[in-house]
N, C-alpha and C positions, 0 to 999 in steps of 0.2 A: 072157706077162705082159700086163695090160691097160696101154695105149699111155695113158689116163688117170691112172693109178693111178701110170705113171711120172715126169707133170707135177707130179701135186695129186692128194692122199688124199681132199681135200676133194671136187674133180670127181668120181672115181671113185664118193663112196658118194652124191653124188647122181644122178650118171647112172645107180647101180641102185636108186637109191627111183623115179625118173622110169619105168622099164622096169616096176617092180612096179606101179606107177597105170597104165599103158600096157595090160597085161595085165589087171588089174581092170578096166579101161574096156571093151576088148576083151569078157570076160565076162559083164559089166553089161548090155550092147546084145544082145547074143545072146542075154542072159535075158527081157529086155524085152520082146523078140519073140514070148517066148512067153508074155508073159502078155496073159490077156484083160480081166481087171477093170482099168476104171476106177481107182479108187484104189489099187490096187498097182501101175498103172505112174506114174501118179504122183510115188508114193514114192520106185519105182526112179527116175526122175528125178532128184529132188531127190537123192540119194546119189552119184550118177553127175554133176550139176553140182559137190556137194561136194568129189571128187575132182579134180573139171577143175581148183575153184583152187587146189586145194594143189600140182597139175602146175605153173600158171603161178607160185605163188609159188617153186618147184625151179627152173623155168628160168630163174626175174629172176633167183636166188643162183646160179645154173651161169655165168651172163651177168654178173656183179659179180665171181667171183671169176676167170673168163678176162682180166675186165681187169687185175685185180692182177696175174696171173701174165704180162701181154705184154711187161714189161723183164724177162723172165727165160729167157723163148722164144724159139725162132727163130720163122723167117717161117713156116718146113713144118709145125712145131706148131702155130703161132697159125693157119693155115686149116684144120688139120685142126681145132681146137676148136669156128672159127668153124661149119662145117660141120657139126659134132655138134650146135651148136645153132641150128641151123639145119633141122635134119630132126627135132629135137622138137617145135619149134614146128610142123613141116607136120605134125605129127602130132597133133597139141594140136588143130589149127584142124581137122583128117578128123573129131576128136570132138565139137566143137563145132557143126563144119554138123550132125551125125548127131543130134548133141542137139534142135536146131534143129527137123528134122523130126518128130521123135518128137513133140516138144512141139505143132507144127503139127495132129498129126492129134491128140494127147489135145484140143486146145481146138475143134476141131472133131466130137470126140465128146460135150460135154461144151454145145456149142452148143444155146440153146435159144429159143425164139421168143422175139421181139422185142413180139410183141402180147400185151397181160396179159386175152386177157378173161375170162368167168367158167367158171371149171374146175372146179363142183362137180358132181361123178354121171364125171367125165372119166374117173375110172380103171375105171367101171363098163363105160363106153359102150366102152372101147377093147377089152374084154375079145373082143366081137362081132366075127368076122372078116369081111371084106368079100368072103369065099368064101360065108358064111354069110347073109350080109345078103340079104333078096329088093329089086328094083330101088325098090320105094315108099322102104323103109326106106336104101337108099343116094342117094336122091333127099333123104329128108328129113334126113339127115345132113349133105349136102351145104348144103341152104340153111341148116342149123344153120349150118353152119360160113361161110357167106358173110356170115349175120348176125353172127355174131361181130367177122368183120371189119371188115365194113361200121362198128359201131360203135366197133374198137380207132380205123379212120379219122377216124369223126364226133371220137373224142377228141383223137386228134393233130390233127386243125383247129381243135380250141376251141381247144388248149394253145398252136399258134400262132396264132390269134387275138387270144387274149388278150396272149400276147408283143410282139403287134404293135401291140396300144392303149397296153399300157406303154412301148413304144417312141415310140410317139407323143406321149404324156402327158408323157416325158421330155423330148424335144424341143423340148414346149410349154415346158415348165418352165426349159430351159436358155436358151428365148430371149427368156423374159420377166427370168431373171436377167439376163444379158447386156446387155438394155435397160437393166435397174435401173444395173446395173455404170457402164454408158456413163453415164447421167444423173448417177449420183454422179463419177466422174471431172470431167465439165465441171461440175459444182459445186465442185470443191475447186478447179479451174481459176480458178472465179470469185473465189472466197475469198482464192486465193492472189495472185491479181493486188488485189484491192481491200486484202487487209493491206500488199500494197507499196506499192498507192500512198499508203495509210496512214502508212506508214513515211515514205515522202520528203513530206510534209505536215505531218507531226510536227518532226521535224528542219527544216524552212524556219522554221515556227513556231519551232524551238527557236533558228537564227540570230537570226529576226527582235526573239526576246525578249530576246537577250544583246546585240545592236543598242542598242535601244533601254535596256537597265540602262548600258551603255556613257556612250550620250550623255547619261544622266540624272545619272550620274556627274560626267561632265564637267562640265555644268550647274552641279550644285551645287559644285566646287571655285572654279569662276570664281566664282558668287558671293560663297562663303567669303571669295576674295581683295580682290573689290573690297569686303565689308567691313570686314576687315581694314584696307584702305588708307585707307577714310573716318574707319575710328576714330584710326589712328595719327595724321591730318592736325589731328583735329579738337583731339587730345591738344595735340601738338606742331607748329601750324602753322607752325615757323620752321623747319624740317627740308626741307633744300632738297635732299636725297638722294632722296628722294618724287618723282616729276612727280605734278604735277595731274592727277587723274580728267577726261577732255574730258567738258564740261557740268557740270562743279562747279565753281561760283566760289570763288576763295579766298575766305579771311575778311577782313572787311572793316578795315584798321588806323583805326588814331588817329589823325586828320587837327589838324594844327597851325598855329592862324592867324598869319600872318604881320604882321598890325596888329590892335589892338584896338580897337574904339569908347568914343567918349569916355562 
């Protein structure tokens, strides 16, 4: 009896999907090899990665469900399980360097020059084999091909060239902003120190005018009273509740002769 099948049904029927993609990978790679086209090994790539992850999605769930099952386990099960998945995964990772290479050499087959230059009569010219070619014609081939390059060169320096005026240009630009920038900060600087001192100007002004409503105030109450007090006198100057205003003379009484002339 399978020693999984004894813990978990569940282990058991993934450790045989895991064995069947194990075997199919297996297959896969050994077909690979034999083929030569370009685009069908490719293919067979991409079939053979599609595999790998359905392998890794089997072993995340064979690895979720040995944890459920570790308060039900002994110690001698729970490393035998850990070990089962443990030797899938080195085996997962055998497929995955192997994919690796494959892939290496298809993008190396599949390499093609980096220089665009002009490739019209090319599939003509190549027909001619270099066993075939007498030395003029492998001489003038040759400086074909050196002009070619020589000009993919002359382009890649314009392209950095020009990259580099841009760069320049930028430069210019970022640090004529940055002037700007600077000049507008000590402007708001100025602005903001002059509306403050504005502020405490304003307010001294605004004491100095409530000062002055003050004593104006005051001014006119005094007045009020010392009118007051001339009219009351002038009313009633026998009201001896009154003192005399200093610098106003009373009124003058009714002076009574003591002898009259004959």
């Amino acid at each position: 009896m399978d020693p999984l099948a004894a813990v978990s049904e569940e282990l058991a029927e993934i450790d045989g999907q895991v064995a069947d993609i194990f075997r199919a990978l297996s297959n896969g790679f050994q077909k690979l090899e034999k083929i030569k086209d370009v685009n069908r090994q490719s293919r067979q790539l991409e079939e053979l990665t599609d595999k790998m992850r359905d392998c890794k999605r089997l072993i995340k769930e064979f690895d979720r469900e040995v944890k459920e099952t570790e308060r039900r386990t002994d110690a001698n099960t729970h490393k035998m399980l850990n070990e089962k998945k443990q030797s899938m995964v080195k085996e997962l990772n055998s497929y995955v360097a192997l994919k690796k290479q494959h892939q290496s050499n298809l993008e190396n087959n599949k390499r093609v020059d980096i220089f665009d230059g002009p490739s019209e009569g090319f599939g003509e010219e190549n027909v001619l084999l270099a066993s075939s070619m007498t030395n003029q014609q492998l001489i003038d081939r040759g400086n074909h091909m050196m002009n070619e390059t020589d000009q993919a060169i002359d382009r890649a320096k314009k392209v950095v060239q020009d990259t580099v005026d841009v760069g320049t240009e930028t430069a210019a630009a970022l640090k004529a902003q940055t002037e700007q920038m600077s000049r507008i900060v000590n402007e708001l600087d100025s602005i903001h120190f002059s509306i403050k001192k504005a502020s405490k100007l304003v307010k001294e002004i605004g004491r100095q005018v409530a000062t002055d409503k003050c004593i104006m105030a005051l001014l006119f109450l005094i007045v009020i009273g010392v009118i007051a007090i001339i009219i009351v006198k002038l009313v009633n100057p026998n009201n001896k509740d009154i003192r005399d205003i200093p610098g106003l003379a009373p009124p003058a009484m009714n002076r009574r002769l003591l002898w009259t002339p004959n």
